[in-house]
N, C-alpha and C positions, 0 to 999 in steps of 0.2 A: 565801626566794624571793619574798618579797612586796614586794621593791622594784624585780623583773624585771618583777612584773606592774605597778608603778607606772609606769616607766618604758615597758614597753608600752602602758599608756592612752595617756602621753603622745604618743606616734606614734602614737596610734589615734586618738585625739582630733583629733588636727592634719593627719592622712591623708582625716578625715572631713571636715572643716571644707574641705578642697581640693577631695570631691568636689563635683560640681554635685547641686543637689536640687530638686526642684520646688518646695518649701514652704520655700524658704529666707527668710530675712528680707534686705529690702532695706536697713536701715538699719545692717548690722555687728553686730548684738546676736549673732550666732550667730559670728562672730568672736571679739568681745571674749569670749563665756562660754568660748570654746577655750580661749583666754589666760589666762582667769584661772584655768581649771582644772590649766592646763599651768603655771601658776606655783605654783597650793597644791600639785599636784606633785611638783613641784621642790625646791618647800620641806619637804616631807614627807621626801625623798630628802636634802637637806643636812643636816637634824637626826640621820636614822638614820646617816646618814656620823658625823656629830659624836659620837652618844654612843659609836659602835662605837670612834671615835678617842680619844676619851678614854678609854672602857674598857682601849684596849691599851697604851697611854702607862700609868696606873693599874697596870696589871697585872693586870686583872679580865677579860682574852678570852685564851682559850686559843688559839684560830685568830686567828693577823691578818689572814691572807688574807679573812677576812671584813669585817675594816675597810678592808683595800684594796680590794676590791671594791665596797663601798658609796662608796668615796670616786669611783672611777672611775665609775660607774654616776652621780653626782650631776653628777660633771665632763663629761661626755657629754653628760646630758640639759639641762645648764644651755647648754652649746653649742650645740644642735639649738631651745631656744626662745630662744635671742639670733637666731639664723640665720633662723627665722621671723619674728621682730620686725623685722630688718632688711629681711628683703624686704618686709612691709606697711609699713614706711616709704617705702620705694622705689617699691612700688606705689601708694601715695600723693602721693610727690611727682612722678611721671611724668603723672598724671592731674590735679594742679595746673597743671601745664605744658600740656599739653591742654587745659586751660580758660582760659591766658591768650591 
């Protein structure tokens, strides 16, 4: 279950980073550290998929539903921070637009 809670930072992280705070940084740093958290993550979540995949390919997992699980769980959260990234693109380029 420690890739439910991985994947919940990730939404917790990125739920946070949406609310407003008084002590926020103006210059994105408290964005970008979302992001990159929400990518080692990610990546944390891809590798556990991978070796669970490999082990049942191998022959070395008695349960697969736990590699399918891990698999789905990385496939979700790799989704939810593309979908983030695209809106601060968008968010970005709308406010470029705004300034021309």
């Amino acid at each position: 279950m420690e890739a439910v809670s991985r994947v919940e930072g990730v939404v917790a992280a990125l739920a946070q980073q949406a609310a407003p705070t008084q002590a926020a940084a103006t210059d994105g740093s408290g964005f970008a550290t979302s992001m990159a958290r929400a990518v080692d993550d990610l990546r944390a979540l891809q590798s556990q998929s991978e070796t669970l995949g490999v082990a049942a390919v191998t022959g070395d997992l008695n349960d697969i539903h736990s590699a399918m699980i891990a698999s789905t769980r990385a496939a979700v959260t790799l989704e939810l921070v593309a979908a983030v990234r695209n809106k601060g693109v968008d968010a970005f380029n709308e406010i470029m637009r705004m300034q021309a």
